[in-house]
N, CA, C and O atoms as CSV, one atom per row, in Angstrom:
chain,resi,resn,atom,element,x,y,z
A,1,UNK,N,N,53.554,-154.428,76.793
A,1,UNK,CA,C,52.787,-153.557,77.652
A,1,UNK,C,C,51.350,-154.087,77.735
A,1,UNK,O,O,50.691,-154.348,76.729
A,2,UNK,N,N,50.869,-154.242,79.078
A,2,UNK,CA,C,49.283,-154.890,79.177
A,2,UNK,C,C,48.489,-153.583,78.906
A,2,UNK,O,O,48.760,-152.501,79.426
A,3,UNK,N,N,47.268,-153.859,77.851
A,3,UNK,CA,C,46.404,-153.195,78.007
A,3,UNK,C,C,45.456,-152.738,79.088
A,3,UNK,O,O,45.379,-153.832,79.647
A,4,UNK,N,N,44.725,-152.007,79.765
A,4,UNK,CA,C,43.922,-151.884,80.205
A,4,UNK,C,C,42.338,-151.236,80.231
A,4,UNK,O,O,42.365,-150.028,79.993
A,5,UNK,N,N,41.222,-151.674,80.425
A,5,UNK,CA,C,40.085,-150.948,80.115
A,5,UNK,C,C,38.883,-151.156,81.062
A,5,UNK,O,O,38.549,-152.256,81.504
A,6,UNK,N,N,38.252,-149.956,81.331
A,6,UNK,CA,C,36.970,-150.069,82.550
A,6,UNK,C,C,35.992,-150.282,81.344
A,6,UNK,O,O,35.992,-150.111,80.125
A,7,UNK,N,N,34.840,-150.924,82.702
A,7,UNK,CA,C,33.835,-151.718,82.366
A,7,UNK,C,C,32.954,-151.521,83.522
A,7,UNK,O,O,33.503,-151.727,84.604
A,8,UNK,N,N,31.526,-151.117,83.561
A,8,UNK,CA,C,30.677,-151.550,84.650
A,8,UNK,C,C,30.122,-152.875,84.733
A,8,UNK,O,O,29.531,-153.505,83.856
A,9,UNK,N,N,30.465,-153.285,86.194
A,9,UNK,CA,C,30.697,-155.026,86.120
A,9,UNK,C,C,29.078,-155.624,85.713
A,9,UNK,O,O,28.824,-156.753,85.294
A,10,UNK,N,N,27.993,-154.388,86.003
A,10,UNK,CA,C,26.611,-154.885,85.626
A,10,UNK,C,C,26.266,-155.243,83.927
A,10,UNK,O,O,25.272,-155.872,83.564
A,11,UNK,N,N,27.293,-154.707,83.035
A,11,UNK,CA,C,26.956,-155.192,81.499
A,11,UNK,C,C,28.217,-156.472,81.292
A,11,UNK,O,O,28.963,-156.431,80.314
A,12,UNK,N,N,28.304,-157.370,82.144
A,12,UNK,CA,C,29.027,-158.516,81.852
A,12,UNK,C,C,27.893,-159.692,81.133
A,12,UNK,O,O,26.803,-160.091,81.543
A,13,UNK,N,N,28.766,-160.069,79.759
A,13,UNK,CA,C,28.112,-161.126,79.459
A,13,UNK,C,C,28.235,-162.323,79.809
A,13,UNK,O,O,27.383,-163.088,79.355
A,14,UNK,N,N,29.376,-162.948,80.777
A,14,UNK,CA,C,29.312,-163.820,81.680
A,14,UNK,C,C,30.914,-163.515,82.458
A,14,UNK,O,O,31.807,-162.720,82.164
A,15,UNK,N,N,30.800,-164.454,83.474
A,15,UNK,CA,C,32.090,-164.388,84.629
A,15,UNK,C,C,32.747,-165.544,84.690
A,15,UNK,O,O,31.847,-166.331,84.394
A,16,UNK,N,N,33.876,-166.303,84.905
A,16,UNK,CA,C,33.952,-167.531,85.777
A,16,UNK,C,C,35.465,-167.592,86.200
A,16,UNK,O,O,36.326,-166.770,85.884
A,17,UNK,N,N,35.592,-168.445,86.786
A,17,UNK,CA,C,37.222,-168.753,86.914
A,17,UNK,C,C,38.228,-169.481,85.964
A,17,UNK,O,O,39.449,-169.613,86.039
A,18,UNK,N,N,37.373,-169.879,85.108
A,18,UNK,CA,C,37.824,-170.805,84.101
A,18,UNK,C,C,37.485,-170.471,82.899
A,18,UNK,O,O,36.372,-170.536,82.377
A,19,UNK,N,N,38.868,-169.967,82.297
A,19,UNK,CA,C,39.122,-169.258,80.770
A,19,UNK,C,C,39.060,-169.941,79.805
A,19,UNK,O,O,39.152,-169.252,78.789
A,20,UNK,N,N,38.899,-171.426,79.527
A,20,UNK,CA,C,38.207,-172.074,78.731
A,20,UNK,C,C,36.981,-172.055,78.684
A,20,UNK,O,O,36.281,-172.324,77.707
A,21,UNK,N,N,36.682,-171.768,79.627
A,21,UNK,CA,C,35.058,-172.023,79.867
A,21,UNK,C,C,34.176,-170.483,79.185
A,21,UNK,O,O,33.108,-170.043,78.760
A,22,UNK,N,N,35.175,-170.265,79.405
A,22,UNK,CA,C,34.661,-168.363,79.171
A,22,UNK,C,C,35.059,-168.164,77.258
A,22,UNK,O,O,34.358,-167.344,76.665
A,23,UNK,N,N,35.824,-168.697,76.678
A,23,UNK,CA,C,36.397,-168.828,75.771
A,23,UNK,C,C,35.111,-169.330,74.837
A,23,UNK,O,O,34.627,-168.737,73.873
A,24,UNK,N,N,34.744,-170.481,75.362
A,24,UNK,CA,C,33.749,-171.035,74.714
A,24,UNK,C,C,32.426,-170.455,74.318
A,24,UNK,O,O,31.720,-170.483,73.310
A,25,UNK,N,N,32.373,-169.957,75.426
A,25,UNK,CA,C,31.207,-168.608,75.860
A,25,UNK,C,C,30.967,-167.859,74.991
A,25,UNK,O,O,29.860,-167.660,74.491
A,26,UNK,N,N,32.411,-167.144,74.595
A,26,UNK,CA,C,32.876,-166.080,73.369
A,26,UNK,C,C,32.120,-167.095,72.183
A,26,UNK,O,O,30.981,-166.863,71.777
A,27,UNK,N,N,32.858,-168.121,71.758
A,27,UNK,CA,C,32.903,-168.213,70.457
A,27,UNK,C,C,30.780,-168.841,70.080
A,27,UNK,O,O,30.209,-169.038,69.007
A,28,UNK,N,N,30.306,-168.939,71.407
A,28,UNK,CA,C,29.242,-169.645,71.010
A,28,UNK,C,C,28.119,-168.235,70.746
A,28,UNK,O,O,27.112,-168.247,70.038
A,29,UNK,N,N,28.874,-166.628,71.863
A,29,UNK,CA,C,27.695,-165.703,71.198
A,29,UNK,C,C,28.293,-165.537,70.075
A,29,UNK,O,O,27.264,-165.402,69.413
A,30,UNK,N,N,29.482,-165.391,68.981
A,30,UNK,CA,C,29.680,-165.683,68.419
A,30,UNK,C,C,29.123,-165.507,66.863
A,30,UNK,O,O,29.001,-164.740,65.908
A,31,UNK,N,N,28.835,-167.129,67.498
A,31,UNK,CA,C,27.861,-168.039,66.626
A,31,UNK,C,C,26.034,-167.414,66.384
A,31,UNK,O,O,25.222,-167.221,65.479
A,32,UNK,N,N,26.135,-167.323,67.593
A,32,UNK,CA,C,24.680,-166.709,67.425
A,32,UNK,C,C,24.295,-165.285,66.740
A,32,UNK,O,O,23.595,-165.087,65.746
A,33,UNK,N,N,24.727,-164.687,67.277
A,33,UNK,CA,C,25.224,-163.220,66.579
A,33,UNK,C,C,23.269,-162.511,67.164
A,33,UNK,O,O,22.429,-161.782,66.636
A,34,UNK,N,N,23.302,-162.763,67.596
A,34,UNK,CA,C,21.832,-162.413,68.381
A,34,UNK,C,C,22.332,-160.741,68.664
A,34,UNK,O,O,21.237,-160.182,68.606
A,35,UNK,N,N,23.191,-159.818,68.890
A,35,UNK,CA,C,23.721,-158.896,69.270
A,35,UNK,C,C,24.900,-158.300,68.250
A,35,UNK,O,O,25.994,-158.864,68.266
A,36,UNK,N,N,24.716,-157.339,67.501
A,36,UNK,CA,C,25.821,-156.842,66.650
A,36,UNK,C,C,26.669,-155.649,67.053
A,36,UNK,O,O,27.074,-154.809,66.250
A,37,UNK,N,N,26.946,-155.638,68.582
A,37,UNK,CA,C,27.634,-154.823,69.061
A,37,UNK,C,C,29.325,-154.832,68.955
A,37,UNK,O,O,30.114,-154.304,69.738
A,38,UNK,N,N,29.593,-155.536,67.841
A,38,UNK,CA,C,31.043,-155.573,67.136
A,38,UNK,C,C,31.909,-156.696,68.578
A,38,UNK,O,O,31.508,-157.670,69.215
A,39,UNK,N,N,32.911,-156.088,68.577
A,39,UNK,CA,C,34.073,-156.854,69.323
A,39,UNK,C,C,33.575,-157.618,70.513
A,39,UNK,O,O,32.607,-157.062,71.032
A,40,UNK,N,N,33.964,-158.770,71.121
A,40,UNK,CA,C,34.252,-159.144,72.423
A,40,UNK,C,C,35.528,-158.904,73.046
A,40,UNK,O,O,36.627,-158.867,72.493
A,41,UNK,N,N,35.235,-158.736,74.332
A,41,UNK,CA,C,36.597,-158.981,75.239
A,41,UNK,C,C,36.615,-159.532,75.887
A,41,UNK,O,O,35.548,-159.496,76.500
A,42,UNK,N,N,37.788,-160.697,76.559
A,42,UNK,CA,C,37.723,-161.490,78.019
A,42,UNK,C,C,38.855,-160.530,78.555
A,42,UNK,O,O,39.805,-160.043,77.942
A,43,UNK,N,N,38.433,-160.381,80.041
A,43,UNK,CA,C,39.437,-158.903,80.678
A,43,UNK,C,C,39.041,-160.293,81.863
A,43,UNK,O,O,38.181,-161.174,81.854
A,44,UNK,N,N,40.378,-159.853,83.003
A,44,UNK,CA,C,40.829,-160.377,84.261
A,44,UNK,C,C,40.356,-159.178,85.347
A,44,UNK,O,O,40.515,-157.959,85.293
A,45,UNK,N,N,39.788,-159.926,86.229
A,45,UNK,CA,C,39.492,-158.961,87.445
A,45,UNK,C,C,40.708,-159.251,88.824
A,45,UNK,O,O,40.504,-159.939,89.824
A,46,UNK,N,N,42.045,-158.440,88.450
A,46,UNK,CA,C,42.593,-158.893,89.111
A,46,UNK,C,C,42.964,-159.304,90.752
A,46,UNK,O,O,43.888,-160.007,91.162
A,47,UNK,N,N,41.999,-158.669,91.443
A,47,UNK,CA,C,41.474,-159.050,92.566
A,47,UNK,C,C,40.945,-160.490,92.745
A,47,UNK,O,O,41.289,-161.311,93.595
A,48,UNK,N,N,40.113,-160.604,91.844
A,48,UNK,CA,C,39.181,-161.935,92.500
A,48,UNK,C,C,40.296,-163.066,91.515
A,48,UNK,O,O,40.358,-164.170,92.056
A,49,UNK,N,N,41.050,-162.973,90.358
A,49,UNK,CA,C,41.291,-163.764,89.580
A,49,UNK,C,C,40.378,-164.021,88.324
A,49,UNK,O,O,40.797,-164.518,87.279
A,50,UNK,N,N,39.258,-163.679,88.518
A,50,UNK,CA,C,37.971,-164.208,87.465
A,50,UNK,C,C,38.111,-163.684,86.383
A,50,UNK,O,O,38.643,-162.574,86.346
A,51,UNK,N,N,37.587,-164.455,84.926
A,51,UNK,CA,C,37.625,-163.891,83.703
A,51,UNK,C,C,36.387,-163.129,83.487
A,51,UNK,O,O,35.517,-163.872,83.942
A,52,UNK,N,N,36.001,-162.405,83.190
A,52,UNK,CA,C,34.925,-161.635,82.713
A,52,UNK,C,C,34.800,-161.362,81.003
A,52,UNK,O,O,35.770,-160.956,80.362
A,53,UNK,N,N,33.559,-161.626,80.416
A,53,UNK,CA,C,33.598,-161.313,78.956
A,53,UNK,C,C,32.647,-160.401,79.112
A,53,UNK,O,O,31.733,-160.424,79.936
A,54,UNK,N,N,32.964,-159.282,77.994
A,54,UNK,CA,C,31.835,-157.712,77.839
A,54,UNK,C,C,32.082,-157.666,76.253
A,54,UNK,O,O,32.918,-158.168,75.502
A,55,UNK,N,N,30.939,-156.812,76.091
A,55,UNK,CA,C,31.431,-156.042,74.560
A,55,UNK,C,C,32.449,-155.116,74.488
A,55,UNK,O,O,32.468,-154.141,75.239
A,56,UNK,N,N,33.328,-155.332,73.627
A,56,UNK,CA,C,33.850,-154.083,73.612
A,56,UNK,C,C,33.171,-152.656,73.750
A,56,UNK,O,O,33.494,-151.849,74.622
A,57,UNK,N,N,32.238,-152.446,72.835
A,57,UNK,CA,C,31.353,-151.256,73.142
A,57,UNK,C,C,30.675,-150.770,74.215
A,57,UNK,O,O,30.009,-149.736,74.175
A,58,UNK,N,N,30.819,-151.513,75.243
A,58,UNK,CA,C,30.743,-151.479,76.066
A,58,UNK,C,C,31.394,-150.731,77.262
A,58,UNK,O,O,31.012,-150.644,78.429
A,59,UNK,N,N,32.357,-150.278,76.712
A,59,UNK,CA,C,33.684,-150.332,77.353
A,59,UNK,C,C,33.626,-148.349,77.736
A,59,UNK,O,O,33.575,-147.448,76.898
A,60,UNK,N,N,33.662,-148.214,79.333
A,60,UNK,CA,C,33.817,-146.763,79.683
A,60,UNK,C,C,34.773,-146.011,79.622
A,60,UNK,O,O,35.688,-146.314,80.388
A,61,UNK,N,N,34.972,-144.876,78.820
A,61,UNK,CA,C,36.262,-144.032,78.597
A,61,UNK,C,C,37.339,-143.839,80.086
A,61,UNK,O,O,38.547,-144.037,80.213
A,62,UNK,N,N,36.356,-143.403,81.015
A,62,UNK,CA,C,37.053,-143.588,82.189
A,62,UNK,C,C,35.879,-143.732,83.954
A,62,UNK,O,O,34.673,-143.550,84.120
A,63,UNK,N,N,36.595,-143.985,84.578
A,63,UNK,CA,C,35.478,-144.729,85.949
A,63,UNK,C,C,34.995,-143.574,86.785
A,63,UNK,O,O,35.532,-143.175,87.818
A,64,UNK,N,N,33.168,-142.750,85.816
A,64,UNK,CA,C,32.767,-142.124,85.911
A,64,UNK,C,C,31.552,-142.163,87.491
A,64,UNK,O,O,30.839,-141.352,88.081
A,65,UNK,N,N,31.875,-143.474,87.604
A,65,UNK,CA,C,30.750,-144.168,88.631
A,65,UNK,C,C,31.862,-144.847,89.365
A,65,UNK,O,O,32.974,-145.100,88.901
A,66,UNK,N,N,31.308,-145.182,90.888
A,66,UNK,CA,C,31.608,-146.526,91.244
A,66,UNK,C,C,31.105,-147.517,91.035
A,66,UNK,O,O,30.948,-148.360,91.918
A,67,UNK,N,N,30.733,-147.669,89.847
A,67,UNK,CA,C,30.216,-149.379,89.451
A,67,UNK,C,C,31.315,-149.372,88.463
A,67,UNK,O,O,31.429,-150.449,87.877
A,68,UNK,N,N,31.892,-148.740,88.225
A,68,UNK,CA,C,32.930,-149.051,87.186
A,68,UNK,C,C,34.509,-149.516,87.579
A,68,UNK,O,O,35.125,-148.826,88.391
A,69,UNK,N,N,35.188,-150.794,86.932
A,69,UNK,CA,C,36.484,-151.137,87.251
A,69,UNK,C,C,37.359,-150.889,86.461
A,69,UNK,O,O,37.078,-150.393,85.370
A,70,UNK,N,N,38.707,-151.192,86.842
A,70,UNK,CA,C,39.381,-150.867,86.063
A,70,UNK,C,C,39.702,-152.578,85.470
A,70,UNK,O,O,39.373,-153.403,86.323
A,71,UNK,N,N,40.129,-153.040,84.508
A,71,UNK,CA,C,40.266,-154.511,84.205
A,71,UNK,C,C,41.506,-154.614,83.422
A,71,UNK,O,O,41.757,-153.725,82.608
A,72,UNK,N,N,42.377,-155.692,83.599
A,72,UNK,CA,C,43.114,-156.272,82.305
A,72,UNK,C,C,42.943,-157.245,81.524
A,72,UNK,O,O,42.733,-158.345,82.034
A,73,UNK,N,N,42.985,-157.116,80.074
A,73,UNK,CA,C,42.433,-157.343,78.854
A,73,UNK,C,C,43.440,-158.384,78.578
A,73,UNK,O,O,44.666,-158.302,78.490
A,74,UNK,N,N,42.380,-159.698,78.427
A,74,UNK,CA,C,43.230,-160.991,78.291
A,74,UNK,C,C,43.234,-161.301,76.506
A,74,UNK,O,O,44.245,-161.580,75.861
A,75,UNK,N,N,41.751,-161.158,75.914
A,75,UNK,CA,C,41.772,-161.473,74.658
A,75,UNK,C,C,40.899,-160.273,74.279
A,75,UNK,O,O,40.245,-159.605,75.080
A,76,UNK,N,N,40.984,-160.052,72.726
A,76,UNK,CA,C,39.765,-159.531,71.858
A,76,UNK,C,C,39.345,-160.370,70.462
A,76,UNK,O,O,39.937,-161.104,69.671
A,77,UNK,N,N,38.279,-159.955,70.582
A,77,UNK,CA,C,37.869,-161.196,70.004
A,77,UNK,C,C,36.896,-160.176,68.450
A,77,UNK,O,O,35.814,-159.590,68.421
A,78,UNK,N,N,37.612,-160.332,67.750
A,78,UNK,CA,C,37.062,-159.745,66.509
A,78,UNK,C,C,35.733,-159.954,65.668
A,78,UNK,O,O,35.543,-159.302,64.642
């Protein structure tokens, strides 16, 4: 069963089409740890195809706004 979870697309920590690229992304904030807002996620915008990474904490109970999507959740990243 795919998970699913909204997100307002304005707290993205980056976008692209390319899930390596986005992967890397993950592991380099990571590294930095500049932000201790616990989990990452890479979620699919299945419209455009694009990967999107957010914080988990980030993440809206339900799409209280229209800035908010609905997304499917490719990785989490602990």
């Amino acid at each position: 069963m795919e998970e699913r979870i909204f997100f307002n697309r304005g707290n993205a920590i980056a976008a692209s089409a390319d899930s390596k690229e986005l992967f890397y992304r993950a592991a380099e904030i990571e590294k930095m740890k500049q932000r201790d807002k616990g989990k990452l996620v890479i979620v699919t915008d299945e419209d455009s195809g694009e990967y999107i990474l957010f914080w988990n904490a980030d993440q809206e109970a339900e799409p209280a706004s229209g800035d908010v999507k609905e997304y499917k959740v490719e990785k989490l990243f602990d």
